[in-house]
Structure formats: C-alpha cells, structure tokens
SEPA-550492 format. One record per atom (N, C-alpha, C, O, CB): residue in three letters; atom name; x, y, z; residue number from 1. Coordinates in steps of 0.1 Angstrom, whole numbers, plus 5000, padded with zeros to 4 digits. Each point is the difference from the previous one (the first is absolute). Last residue first. Glycine has a CB too. Example, Ala and Ser with C-alpha at 12.3 -4.5 7.8 and 13.67 -1.06 7.14 Angstrom:
<recs>
REC|Ser|N|5128|4978|5071|2
REC|Ser|CA|5009|5011|5000|2
REC|Ser|C|4992|5011|5008|2
REC|Ser|O|5005|5011|5001|2
REC|Ser|CB|5007|4983|4977|2
REC|Ala|N|4991|4949|5021|1
REC|Ala|CA|4991|5012|5000|1
REC|Ala|C|5009|5012|5000|1
REC|Ala|O|5010|5000|5007|1
REC|Ala|CB|4971|4988|5005|1
</recs>
This chain:
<recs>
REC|Unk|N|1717|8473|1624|107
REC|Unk|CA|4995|5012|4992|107
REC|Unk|C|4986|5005|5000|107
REC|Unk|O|4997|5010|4993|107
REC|Unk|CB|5021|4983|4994|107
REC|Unk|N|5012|4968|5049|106
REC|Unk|CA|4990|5002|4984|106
REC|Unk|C|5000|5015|5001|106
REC|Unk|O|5002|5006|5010|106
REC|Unk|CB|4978|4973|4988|106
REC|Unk|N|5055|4990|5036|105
REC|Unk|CA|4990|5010|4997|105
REC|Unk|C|4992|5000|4986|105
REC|Unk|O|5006|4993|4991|105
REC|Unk|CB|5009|5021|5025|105
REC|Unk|N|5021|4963|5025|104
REC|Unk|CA|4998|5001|4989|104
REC|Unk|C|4990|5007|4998|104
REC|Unk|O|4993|5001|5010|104
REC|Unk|CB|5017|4983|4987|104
REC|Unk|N|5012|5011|5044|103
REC|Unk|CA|5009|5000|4988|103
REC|Unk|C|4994|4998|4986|103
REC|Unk|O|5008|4999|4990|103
REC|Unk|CB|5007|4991|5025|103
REC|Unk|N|4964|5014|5029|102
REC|Unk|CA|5002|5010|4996|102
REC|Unk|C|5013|5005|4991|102
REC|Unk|O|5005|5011|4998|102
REC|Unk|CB|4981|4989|5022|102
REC|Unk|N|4984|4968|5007|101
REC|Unk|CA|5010|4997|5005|101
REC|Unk|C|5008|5014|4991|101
REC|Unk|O|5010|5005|5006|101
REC|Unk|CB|4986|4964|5000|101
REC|Unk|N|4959|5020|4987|100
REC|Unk|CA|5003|5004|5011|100
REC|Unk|C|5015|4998|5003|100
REC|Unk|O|5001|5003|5012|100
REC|Unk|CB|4975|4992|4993|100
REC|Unk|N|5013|5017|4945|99
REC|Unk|CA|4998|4989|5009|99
REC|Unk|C|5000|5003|5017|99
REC|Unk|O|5006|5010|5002|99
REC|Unk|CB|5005|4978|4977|99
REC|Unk|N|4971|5050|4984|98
REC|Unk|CA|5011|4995|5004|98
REC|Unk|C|4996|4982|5010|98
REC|Unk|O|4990|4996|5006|98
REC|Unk|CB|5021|5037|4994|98
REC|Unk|N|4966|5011|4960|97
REC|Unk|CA|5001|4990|5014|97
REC|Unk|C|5014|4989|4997|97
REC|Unk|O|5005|4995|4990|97
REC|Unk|CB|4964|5005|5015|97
REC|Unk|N|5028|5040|4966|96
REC|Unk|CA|4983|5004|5011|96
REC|Unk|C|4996|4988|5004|96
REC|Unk|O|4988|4999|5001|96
REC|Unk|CB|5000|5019|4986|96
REC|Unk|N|5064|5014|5001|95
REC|Unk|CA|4993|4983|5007|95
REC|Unk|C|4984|5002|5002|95
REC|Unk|O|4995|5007|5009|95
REC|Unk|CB|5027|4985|5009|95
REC|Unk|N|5010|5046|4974|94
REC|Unk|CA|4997|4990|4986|94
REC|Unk|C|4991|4991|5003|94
REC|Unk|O|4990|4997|4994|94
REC|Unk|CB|5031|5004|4996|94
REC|Unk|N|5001|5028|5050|93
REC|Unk|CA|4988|5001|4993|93
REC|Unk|C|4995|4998|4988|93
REC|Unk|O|4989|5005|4998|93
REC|Unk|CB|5013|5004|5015|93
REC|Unk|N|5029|4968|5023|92
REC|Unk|CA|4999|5003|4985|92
REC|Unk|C|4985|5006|4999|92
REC|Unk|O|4989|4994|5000|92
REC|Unk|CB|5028|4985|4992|92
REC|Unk|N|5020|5008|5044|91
REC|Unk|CA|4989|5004|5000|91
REC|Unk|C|5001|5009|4987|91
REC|Unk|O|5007|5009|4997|91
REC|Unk|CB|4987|4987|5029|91
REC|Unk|N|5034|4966|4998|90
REC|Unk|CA|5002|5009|4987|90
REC|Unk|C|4986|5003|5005|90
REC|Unk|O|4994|4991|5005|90
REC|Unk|CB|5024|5001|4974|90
REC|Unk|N|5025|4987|5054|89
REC|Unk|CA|4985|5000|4993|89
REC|Unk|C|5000|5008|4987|89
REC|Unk|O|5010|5005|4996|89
REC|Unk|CB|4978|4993|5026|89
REC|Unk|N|5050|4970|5009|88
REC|Unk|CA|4996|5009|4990|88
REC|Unk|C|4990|5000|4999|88
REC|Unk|O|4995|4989|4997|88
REC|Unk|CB|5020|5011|4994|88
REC|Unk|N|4993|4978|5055|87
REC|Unk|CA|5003|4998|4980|87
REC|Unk|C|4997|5012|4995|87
REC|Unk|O|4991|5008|5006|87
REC|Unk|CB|5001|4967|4988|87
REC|Unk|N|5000|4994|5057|86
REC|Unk|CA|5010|5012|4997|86
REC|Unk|C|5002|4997|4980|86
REC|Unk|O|5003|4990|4993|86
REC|Unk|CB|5014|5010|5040|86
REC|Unk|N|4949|4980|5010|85
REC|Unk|CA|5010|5000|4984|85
REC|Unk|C|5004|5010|5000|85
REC|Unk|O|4994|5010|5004|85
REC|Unk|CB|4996|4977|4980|85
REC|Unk|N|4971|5002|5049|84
REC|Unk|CA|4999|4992|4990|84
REC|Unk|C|5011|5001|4990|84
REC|Unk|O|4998|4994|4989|84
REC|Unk|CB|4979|5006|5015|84
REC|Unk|N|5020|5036|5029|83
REC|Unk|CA|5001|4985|5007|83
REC|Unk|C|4999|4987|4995|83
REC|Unk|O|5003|4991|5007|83
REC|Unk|CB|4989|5020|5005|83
REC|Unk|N|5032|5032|4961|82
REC|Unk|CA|4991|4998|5008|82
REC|Unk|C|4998|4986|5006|82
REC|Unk|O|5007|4990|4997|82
REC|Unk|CB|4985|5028|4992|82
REC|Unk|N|5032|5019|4980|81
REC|Unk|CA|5009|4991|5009|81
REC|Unk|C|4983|4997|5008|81
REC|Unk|O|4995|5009|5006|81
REC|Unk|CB|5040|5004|4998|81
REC|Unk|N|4975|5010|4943|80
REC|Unk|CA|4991|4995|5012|80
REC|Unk|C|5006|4989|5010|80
REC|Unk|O|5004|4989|4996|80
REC|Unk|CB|4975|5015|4989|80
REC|Unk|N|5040|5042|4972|79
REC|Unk|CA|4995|4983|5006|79
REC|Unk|C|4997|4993|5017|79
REC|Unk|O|5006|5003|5011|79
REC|Unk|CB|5010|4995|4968|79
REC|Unk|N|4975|5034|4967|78
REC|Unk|CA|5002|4996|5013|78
REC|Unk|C|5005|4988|5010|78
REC|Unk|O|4996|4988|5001|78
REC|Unk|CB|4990|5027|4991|78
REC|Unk|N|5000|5013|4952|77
REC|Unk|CA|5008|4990|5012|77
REC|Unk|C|5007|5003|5010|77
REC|Unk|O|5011|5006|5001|77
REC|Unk|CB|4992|4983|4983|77
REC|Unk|N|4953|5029|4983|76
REC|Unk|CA|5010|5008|5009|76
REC|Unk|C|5004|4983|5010|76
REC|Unk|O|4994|4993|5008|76
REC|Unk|CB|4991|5040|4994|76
REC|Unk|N|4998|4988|4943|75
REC|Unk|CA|4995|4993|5015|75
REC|Unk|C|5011|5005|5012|75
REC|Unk|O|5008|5010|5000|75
REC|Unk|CB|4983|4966|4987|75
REC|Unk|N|5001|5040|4965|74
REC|Unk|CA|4987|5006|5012|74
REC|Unk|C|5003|4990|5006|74
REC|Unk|O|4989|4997|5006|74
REC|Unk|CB|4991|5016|4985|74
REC|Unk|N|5033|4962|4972|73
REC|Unk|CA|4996|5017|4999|73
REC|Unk|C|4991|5003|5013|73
REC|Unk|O|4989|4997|5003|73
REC|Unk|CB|5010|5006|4968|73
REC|Unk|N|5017|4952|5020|72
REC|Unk|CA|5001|5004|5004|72
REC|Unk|C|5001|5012|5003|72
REC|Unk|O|5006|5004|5010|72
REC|Unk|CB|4996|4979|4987|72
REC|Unk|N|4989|4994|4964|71
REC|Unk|CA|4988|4993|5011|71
REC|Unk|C|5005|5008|5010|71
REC|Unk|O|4990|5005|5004|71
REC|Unk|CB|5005|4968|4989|71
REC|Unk|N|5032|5040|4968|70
REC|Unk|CA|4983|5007|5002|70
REC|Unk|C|4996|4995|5010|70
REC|Unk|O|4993|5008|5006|70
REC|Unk|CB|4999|4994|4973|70
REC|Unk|N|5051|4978|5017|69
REC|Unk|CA|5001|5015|5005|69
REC|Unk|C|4984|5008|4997|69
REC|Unk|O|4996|5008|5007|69
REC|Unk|CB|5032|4993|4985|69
REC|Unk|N|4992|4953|4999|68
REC|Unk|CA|4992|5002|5011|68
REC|Unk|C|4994|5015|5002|68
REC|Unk|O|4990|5004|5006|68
REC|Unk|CB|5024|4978|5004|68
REC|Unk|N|5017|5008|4952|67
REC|Unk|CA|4986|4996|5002|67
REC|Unk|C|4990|4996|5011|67
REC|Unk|O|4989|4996|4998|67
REC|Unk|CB|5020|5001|4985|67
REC|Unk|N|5039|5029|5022|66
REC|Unk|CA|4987|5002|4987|66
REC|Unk|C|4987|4998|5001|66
REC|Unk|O|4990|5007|5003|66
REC|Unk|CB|5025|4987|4984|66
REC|Unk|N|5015|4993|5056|65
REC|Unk|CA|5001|4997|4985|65
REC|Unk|C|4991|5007|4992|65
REC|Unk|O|4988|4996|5000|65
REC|Unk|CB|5018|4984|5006|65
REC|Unk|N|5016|5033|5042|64
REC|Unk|CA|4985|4993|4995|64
REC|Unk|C|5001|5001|4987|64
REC|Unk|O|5000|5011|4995|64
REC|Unk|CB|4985|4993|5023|64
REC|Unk|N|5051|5000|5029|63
REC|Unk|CA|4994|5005|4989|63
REC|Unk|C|4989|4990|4995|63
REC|Unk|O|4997|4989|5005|63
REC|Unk|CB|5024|5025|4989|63
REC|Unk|N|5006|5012|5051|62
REC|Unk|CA|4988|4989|4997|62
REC|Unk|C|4999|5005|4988|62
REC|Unk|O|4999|5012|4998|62
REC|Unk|CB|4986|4982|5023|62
REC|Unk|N|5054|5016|5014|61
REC|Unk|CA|4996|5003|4984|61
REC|Unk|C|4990|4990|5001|61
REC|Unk|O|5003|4990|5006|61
REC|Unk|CB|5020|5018|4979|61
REC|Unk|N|5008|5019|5053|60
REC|Unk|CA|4994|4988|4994|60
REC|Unk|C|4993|5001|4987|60
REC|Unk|O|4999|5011|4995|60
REC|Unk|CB|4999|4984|5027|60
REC|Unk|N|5024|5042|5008|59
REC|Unk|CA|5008|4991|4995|59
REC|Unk|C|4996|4984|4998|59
REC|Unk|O|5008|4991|5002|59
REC|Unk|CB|5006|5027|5008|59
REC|Unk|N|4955|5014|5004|58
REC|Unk|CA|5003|4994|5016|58
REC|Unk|C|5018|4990|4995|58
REC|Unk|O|5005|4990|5006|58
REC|Unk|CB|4959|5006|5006|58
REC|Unk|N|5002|5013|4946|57
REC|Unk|CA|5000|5001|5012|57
REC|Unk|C|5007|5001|5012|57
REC|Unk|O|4997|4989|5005|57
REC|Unk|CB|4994|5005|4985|57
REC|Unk|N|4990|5005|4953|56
REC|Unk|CA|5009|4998|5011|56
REC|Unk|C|4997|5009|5010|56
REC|Unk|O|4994|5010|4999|56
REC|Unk|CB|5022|4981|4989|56
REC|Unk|N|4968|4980|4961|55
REC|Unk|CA|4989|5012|5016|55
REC|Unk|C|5014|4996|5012|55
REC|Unk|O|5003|4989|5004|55
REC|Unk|CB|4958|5003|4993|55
REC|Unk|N|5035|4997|4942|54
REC|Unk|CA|5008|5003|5019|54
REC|Unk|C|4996|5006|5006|54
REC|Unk|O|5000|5012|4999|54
REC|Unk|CB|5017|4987|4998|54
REC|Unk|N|4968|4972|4953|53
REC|Unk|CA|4996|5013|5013|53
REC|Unk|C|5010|4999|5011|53
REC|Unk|O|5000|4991|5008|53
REC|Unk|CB|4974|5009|4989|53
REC|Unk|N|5046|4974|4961|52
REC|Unk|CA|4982|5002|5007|52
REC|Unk|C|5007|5013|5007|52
REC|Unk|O|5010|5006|5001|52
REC|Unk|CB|4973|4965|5006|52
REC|Unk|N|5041|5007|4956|51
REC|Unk|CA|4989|5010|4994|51
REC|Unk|C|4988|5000|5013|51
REC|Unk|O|4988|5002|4999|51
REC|Unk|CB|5017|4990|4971|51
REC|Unk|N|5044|4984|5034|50
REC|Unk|CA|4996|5016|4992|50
REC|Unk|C|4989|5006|4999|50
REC|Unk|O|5000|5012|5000|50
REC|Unk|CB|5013|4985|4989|50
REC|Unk|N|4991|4970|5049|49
REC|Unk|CA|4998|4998|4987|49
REC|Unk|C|5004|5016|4995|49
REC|Unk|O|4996|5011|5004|49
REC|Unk|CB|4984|4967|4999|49
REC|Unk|N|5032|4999|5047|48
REC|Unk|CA|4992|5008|4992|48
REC|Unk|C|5004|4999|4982|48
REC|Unk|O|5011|4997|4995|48
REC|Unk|CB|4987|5018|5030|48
REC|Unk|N|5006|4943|5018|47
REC|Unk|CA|5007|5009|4994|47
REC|Unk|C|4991|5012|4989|47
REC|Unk|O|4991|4995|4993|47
REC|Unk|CB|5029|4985|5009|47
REC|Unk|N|4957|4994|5044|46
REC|Unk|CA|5002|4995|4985|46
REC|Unk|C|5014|5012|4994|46
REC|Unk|O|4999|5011|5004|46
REC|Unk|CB|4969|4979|4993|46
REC|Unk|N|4998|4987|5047|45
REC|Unk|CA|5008|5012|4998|45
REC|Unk|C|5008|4998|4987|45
REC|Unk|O|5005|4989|4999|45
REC|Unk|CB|4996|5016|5025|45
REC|Unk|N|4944|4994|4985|44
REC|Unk|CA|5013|4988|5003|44
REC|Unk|C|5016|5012|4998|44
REC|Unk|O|5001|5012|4995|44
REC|Unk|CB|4983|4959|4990|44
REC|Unk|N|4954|5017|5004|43
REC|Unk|CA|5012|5011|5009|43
REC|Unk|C|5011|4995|5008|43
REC|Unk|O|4999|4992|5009|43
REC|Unk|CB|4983|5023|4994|43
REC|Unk|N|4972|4979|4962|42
REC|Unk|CA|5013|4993|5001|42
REC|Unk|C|5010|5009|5004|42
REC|Unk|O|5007|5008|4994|42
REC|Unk|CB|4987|4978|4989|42
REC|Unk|N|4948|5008|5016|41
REC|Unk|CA|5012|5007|5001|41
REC|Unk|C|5012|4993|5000|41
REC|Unk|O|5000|4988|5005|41
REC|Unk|CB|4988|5026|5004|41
REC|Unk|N|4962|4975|4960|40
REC|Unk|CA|5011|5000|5013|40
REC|Unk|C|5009|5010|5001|40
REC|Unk|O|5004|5007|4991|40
REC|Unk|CB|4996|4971|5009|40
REC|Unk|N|4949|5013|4976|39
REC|Unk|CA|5015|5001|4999|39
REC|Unk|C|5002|5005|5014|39
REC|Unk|O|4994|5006|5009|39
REC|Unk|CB|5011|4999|4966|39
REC|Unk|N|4959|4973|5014|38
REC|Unk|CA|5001|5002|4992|38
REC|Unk|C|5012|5005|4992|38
REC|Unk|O|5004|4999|4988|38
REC|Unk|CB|4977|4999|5020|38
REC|Unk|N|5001|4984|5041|37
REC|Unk|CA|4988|5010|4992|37
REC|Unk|C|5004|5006|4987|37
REC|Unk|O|4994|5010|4997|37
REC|Unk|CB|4997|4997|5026|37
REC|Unk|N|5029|4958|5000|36
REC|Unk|CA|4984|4996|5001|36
REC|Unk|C|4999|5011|4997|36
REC|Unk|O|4989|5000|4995|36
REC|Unk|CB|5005|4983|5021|36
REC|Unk|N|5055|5010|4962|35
REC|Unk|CA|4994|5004|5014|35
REC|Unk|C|4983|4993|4996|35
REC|Unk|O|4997|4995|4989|35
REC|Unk|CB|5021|5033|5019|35
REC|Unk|N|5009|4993|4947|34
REC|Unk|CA|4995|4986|5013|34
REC|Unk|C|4999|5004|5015|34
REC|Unk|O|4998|5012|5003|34
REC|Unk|CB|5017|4969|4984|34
REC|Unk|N|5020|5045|4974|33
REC|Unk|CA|4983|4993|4997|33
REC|Unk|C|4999|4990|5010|33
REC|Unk|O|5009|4992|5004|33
REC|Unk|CB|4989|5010|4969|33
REC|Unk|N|5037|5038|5038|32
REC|Unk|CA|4996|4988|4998|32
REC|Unk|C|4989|5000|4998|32
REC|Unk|O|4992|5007|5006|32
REC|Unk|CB|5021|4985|5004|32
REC|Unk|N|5019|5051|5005|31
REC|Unk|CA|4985|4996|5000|31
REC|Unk|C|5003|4985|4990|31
REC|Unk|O|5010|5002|4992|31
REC|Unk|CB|4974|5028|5009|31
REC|Unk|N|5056|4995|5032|30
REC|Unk|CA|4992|5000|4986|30
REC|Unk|C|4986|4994|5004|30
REC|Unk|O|4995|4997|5011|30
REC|Unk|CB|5026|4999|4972|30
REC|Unk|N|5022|5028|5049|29
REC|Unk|CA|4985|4996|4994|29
REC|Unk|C|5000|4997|4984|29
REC|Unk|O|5005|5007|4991|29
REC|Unk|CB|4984|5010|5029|29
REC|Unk|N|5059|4983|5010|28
REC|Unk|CA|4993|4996|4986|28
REC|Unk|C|4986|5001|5002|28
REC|Unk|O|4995|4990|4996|28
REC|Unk|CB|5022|4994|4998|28
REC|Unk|N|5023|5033|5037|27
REC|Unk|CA|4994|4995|5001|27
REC|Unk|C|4991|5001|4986|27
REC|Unk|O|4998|5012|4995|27
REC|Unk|CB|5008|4989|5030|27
REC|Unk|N|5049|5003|4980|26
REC|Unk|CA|4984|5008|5000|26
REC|Unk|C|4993|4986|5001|26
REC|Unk|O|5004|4989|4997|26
REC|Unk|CB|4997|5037|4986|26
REC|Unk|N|5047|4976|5040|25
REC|Unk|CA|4994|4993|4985|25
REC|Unk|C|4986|5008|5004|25
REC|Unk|O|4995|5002|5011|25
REC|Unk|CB|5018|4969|4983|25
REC|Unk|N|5037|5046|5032|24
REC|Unk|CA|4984|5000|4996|24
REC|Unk|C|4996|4992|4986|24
REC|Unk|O|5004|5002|4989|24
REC|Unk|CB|4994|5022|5023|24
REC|Unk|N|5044|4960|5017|23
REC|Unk|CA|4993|5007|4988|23
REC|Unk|C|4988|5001|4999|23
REC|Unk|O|4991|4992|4997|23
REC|Unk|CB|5024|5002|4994|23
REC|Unk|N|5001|4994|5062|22
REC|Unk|CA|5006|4993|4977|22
REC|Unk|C|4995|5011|4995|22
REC|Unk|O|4994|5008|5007|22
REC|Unk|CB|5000|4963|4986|22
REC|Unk|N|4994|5024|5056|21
REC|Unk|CA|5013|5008|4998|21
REC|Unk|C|5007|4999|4984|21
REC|Unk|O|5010|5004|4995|21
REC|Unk|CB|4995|4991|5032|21
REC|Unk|N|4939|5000|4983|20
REC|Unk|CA|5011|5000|5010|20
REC|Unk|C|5015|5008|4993|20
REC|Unk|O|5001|5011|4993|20
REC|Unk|CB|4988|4963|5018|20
REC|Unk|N|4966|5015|4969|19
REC|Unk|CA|5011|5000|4992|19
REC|Unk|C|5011|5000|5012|19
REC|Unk|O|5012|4997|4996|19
REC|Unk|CB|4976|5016|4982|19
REC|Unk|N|4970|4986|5034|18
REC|Unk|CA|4999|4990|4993|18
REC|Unk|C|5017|5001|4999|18
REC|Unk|O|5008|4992|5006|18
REC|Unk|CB|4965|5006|4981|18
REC|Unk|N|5011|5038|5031|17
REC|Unk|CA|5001|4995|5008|17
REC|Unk|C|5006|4985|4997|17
REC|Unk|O|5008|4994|5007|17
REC|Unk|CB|4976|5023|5001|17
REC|Unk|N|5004|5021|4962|16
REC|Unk|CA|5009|4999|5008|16
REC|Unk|C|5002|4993|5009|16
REC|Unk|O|5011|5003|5004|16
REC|Unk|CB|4989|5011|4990|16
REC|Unk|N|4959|4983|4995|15
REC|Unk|CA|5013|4992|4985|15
REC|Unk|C|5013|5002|5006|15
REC|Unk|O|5007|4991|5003|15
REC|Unk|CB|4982|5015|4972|15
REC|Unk|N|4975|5007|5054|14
REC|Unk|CA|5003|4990|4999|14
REC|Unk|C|5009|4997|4985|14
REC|Unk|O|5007|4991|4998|14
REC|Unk|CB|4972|5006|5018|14
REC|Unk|N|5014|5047|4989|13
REC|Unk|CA|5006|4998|5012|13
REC|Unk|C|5004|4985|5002|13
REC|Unk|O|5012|4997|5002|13
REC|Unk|CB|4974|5021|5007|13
REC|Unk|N|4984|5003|4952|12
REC|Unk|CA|5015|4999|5002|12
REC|Unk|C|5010|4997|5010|12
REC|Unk|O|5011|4998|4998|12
REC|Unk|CB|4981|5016|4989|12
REC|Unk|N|4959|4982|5016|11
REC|Unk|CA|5008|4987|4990|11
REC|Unk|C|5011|5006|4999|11
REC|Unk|O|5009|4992|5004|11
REC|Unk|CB|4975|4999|4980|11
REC|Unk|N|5001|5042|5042|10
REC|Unk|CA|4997|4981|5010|10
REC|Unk|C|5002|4993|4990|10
REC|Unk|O|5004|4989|5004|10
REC|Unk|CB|4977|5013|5015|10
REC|Unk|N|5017|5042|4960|9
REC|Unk|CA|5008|5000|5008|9
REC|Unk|C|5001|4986|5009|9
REC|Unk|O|5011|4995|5000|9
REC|Unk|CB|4986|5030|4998|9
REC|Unk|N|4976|4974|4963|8
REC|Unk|CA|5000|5005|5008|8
REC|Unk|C|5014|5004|5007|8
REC|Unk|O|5009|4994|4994|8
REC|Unk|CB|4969|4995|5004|8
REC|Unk|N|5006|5011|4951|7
REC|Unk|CA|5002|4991|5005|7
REC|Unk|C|5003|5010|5017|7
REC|Unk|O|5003|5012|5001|7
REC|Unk|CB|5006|4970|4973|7
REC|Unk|N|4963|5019|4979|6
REC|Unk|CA|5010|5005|5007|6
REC|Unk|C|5004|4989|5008|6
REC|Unk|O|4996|4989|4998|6
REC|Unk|CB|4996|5035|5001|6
REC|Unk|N|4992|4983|4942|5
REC|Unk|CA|4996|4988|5020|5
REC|Unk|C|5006|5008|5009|5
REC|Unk|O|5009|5007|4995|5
REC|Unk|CB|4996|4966|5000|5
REC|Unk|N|4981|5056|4960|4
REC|Unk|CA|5009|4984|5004|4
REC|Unk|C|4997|5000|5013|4
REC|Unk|O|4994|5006|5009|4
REC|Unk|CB|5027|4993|4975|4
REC|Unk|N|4943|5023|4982|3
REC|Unk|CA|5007|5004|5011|3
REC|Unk|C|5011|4987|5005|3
REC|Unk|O|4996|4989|5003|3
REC|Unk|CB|4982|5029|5004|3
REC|Unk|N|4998|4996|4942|2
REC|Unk|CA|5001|4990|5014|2
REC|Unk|C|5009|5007|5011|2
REC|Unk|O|5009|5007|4997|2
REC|Unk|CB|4989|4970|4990|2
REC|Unk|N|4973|5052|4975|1
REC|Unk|CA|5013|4995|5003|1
REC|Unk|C|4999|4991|5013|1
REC|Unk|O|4994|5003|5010|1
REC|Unk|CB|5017|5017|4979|1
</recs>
C-alpha cells in the first residue's frame, strides 16, 4: 500500500499566509511529463477536484490529483524560505535523481 504525501506544518503556515484575508483556495501538487530529468512539479493554487486527495491543515487544504497520486506516495511538502528563494519543496522518496534546482525528477 502507498503511503500519501504529508504535508508540513511551515507549507500549511505559508499557504495560509498566501491566502491572506480571501478564501482559502488549496494549493494544487501535481506531477507533469518533462522537466531535464523527466517529470516535473506543478504547484499552484488551484480549485479542488472531486476525485483528488485532501491533505488538511492549519484550515488549509493541499490537494493532489489521482494521477499524480502514485509519483507522490511517501513524500513530504514543505516549504523553504531560504537565502537563495523562498518555494514549496517536495522530497520524494520516488525520485532516483532530481534536477539541481529541484523541480523536476526521474524514476
């Protein structure tokens, strides 16, 4: 059995943060063909679908489509305020290499 994605308390904090005083809109992971190492991430804030995953939060909602939903089994979204960027991460243990920039990945 796949284990689904979790998500951190510090991505729920920043979405809440995204979303300010409006309507929570969830944040969208999916997985994409392409990227330099074969597929991409696509993380954006998007309206939820009947049929995905809801990982909530902190009264936030990150969901993930079906067919992303195997590439992302067992990961864990986070997100990174650092000296080079502030962004959503994913540490996928699916991935057996990733671009340096760390939006796209191979199997």
């Amino acid at each position: 059995m796949n284990l689904p994605p979790k998500v951190t308390e510090r991505a729920f904090a920043r979405l809440a943060d995204i979303n300010g005083g409006g309507p929570a809109r969830p944040l969208r992971v999916a997985v994409a063909g392409g990227g330099c190492s074969g597929f991409q991430y696509d993380i954006r804030l998007d309206d939820a679908a009947e049929d995905d995953l809801v990982l909530s939060g902190g009264g936030q909602r990150v969901v993930v489509d079906p067919v992303s939903l195997p590439f992302l089994a067992g990961a864990t979204i986070d997100f990174s305020d650092e000296l080079i960027g502030a962004r959503f991460t994913i540490d996928n243990p699916n991935a057996s290499a990733s671009c340096g920039c760390g939006t796209s990945f191979s199997i």
